[in-house]
C-alpha positions in Angstrom: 12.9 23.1 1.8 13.3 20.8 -1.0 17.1 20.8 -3.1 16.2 21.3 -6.1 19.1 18.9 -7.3 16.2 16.3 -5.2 13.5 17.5 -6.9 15.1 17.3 -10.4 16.5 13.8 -9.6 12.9 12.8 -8.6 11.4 14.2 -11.9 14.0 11.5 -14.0 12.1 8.9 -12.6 9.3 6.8 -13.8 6.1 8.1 -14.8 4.6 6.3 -11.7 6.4 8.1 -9.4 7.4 11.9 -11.6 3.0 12.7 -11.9 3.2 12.5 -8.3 6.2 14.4 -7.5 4.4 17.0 -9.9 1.1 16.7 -7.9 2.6 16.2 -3.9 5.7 17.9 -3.9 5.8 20.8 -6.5 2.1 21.6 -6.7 1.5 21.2 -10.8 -2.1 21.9 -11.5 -3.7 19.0 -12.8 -3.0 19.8 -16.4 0.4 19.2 -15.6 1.0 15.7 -13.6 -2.6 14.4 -15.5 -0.6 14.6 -18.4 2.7 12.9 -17.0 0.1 10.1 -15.2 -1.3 9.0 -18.4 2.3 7.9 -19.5 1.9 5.3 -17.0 0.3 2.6 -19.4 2.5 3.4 -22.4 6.0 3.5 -20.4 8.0 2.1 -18.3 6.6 -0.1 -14.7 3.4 0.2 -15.6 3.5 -1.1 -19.8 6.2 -3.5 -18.6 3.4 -5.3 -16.1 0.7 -4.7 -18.1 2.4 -6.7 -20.3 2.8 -9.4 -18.5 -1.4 -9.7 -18.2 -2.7 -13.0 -19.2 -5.6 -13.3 -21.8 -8.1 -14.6 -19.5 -7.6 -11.0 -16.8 -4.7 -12.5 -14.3 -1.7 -12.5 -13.5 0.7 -15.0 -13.5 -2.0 -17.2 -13.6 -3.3 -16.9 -10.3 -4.7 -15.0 -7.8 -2.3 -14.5 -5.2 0.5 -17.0 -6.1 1.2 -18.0 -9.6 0.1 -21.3 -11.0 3.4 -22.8 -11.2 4.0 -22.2 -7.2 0.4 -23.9 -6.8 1.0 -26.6 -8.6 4.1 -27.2 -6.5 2.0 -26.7 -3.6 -0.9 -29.6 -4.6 1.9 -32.2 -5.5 3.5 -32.0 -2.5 6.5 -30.1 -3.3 8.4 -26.7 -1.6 7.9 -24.0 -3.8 11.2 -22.7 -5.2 13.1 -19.7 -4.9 13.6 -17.3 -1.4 10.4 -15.5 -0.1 7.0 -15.6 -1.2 6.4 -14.7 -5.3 4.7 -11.2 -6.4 4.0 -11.9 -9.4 0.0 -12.6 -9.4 -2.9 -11.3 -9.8 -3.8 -9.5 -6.5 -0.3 -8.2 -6.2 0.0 -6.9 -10.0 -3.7 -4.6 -9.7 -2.4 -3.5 -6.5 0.7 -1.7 -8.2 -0.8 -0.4 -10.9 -3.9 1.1 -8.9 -1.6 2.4 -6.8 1.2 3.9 -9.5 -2.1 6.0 -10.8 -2.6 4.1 -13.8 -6.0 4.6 -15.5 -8.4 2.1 -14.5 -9.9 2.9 -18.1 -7.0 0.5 -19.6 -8.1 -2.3 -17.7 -12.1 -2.1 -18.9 -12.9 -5.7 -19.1 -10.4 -7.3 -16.0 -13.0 -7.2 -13.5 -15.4 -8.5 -15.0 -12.4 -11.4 -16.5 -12.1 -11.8 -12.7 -15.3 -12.9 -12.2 -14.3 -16.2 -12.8 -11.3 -16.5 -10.6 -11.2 -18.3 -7.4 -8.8 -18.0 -4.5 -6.5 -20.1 -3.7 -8.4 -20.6 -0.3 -11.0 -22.5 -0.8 -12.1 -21.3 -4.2 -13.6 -18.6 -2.8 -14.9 -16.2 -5.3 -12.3 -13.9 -6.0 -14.2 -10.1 -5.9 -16.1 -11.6 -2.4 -12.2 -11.5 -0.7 -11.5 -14.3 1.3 -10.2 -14.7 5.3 -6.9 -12.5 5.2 -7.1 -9.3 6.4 -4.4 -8.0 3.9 -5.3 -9.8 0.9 -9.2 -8.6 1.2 -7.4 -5.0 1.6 -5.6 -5.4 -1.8 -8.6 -6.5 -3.0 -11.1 -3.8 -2.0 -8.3 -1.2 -2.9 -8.2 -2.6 -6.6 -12.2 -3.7 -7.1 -13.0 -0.4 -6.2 -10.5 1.2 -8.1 -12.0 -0.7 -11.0 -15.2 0.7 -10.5 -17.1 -2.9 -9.1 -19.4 -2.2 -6.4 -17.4 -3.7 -3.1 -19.5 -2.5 -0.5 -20.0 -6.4 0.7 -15.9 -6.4 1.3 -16.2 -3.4 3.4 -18.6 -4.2 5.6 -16.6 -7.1 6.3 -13.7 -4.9 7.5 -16.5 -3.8 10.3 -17.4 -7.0 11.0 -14.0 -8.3 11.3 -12.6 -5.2 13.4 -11.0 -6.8 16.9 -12.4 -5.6 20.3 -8.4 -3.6 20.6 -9.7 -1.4 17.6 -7.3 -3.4 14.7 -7.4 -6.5 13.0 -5.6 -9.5 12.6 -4.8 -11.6 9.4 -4.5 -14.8 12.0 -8.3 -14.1 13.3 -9.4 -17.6 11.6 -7.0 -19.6 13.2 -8.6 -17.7 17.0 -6.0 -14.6 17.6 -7.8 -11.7 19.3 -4.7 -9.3 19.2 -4.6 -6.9 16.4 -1.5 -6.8 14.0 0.3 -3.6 13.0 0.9 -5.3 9.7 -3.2 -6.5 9.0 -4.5 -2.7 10.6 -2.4 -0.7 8.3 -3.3 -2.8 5.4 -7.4 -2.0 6.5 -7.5 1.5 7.5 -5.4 2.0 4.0 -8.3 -0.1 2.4 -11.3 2.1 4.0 -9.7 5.1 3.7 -9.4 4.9 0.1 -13.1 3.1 -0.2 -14.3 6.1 1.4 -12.4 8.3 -0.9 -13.3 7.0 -4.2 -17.5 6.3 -3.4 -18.0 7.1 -0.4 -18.7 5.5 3.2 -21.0 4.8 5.9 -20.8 6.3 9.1 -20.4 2.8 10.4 -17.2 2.3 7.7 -15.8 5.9 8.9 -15.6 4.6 12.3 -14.4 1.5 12.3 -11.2 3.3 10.0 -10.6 5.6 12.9 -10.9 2.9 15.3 -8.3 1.2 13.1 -6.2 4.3 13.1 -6.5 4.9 17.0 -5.2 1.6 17.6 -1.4 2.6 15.7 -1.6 6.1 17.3 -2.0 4.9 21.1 0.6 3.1 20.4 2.6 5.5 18.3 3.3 3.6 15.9 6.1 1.8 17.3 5.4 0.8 20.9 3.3 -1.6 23.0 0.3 -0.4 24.1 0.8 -2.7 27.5 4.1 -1.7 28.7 5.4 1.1 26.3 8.3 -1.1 25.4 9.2 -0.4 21.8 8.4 -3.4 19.2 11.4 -3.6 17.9 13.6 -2.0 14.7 11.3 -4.3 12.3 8.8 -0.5 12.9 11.4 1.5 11.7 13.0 -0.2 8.7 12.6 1.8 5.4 11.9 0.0 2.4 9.9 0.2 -0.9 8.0 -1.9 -1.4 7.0 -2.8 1.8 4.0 -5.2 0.2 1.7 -5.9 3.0 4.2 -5.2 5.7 3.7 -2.4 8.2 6.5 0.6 8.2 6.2 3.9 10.3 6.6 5.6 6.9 3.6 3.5 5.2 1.6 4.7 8.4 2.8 8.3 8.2 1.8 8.6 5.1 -1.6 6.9 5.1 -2.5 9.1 8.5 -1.3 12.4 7.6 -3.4 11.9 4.3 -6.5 10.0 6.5 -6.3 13.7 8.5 -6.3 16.3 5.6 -8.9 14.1 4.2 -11.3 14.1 7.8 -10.2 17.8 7.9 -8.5 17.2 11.5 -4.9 18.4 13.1 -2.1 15.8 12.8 -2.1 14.0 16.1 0.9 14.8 18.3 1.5 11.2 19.1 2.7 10.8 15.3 5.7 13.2 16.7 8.5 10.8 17.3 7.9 8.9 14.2 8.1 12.0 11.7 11.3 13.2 13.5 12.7 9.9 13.4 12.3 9.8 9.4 13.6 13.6 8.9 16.8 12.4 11.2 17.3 9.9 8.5 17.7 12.1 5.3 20.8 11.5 4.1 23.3 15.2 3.8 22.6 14.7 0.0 18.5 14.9 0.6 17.6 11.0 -0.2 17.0 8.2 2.0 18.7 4.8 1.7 16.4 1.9 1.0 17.5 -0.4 4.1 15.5 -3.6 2.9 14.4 -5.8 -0.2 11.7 -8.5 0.4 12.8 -11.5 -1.0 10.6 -13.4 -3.4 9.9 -13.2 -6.9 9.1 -10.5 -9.1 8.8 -9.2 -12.9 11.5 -6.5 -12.8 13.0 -4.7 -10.1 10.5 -1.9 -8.5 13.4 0.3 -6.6 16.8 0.2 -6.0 19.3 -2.3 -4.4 19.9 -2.4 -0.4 21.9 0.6 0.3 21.5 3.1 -2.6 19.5 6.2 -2.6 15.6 5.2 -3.2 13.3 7.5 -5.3 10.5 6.1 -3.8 11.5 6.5 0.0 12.9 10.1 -0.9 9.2 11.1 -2.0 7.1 9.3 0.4 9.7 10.9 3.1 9.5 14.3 1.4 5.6 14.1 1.1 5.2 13.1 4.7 7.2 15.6 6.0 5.3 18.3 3.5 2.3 18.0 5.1 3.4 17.8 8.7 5.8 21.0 8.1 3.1 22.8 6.4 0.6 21.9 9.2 3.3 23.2 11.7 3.7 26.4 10.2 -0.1 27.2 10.2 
């Protein structure tokens, strides 16, 4: 059961979050959280970063790091500032594609894009370039924009390790899949397959990708069941491109009700270790900010009751409860 106090507390949110609190956790029909979802360009995150668009499509002025910070780069200087910037391009589709906004409001951006290189090589910027998670991001958001980006998937297939995940260090010869990069892809393909559709080949390669965090349960190694370490565990929103038990809870429960399959026992541990984290007043804490630099804050500080953790929790522990219970 959800307090209601919770649920009511979740609704005075954002419009990014309340449409799907209306749609995950209180069952609106669509007339309902449709309604609330179209705020999302008009109010609040989502006006406030599409206002920060630039004329010619991008963000910030680059593709993944803004021009200032690759300026610094080219004339030989550190950039400035703790952690890596969010501000760009790649990460500014990715939050509004995956708030809910209309991809309606951003008609002409693909095709503004078309123009944009990577930072890496000047590689095209729709064609993705060598890491893992940015070419997620970016298959996530051209699809989402209605380009056709069946080239990028297929290169998730062809870039799938012989352990059954991926690696964002591949180019530089690693042969050992990430939790970080195989989260990012299976997240990628599942939602590829959802919005047009995939091949056999595509399906498989996701469940590969999947079968590689459930062997190890999503917080062990697969060689000598040692856990990996509390980095697994840490609840935080956002987590970026950075793997959390949460982010994979919620991308696998949703990869099963999609593939019409039970939940797979080995997620066991990990669900009950988020429920034995709800706080007596129904919220989670968020336990960790990345550093680096942003528009406006997306959450809450360190140590405060997060909105976003309390839903992704609650949703999470929705499905696996109703599952449960038959």
């Amino acid at each position: 059961m959800i307090e209601r106090d919770v649920l009511d507390w979740l609704l005075d949110t954002d419009p990014s979050l309340r449409w799907q609190v209306e749609r995950d956790l209180l069952g609106e029909p669509p007339e309902i959280w449709a309604r609330t979802r179209a705020r999302i360009a008009t109010e609040g995150h989502g006006a406030a970063l599409l206002s920060h668009q630039d004329p010619d499509g991008q963000w910030a002025g680059g593709a993944f790091f803004p021009a200032d910070v690759v300026a610094r780069l080219q004339a030989g200087l550190p950039p400035e500032g703790d952690g890596q910037p969010f501000t760009a391009t790649t990460w500014s589709l990715t939050f509004l594609r995956e708030w809910g906004l209309d991809p309606a409001v951003l008609a002409d951006t693909d095709r503004k894009l078309e123009s944009v290189v990577w930072e890496y090589e000047d590689m095209p910027y729709w064609g993705g370039e060598v890491d893992v998670c940015i070419n997620a991001m970016t298959l996530g958001n051209g699809t989402w924009l209605g380009r056709d980006m069946s080239a990028l998937a297929d290169w998730f297939v062809a870039h799938q390790l012989p352990d059954g995940g991926w690696n964002c260090e591949w180019v530089e010869g690693s042969t050992r899949s990430s939790f970080h990069s195989t989260i990012n892809a299976v997240r990628a393909l599942l939602e590829y397959e959802q919005r047009v559709g995939a091949t056999p080949e595509m399906i498989a390669t996701r469940r590969r990708g999947e079968e590689y965090l459930l062997a190890r349960r999503l917080r062990y190694r697969l060689s000598n069941g040692e856990p990996l370490g509390g980095w697994t565990d840490v609840l935080m929103y956002p987590p970026r491109a950075q793997f959390t038990t949460l982010k994979a809870l919620d991308h696998l429960t949703a990869a099963a009700l999609h593939d019409g399959i039970p939940f797979d026992e080995r997620m066991t541990e990990a669900v009950e270790s988020i429920r034995a984290r709800r706080r007596p007043d129904g919220t989670w804490v968020q336990e960790h900010v990345i550093p680096g630099r942003v528009w406006f804050p997306l959450d809450v500080a360190e140590g405060e009751p997060s909105p976003w953790l309390t839903f992704q929790a609650l949703r999470v522990l929705s499905r696996w409860d109703a599952a449960a219970s038959g």
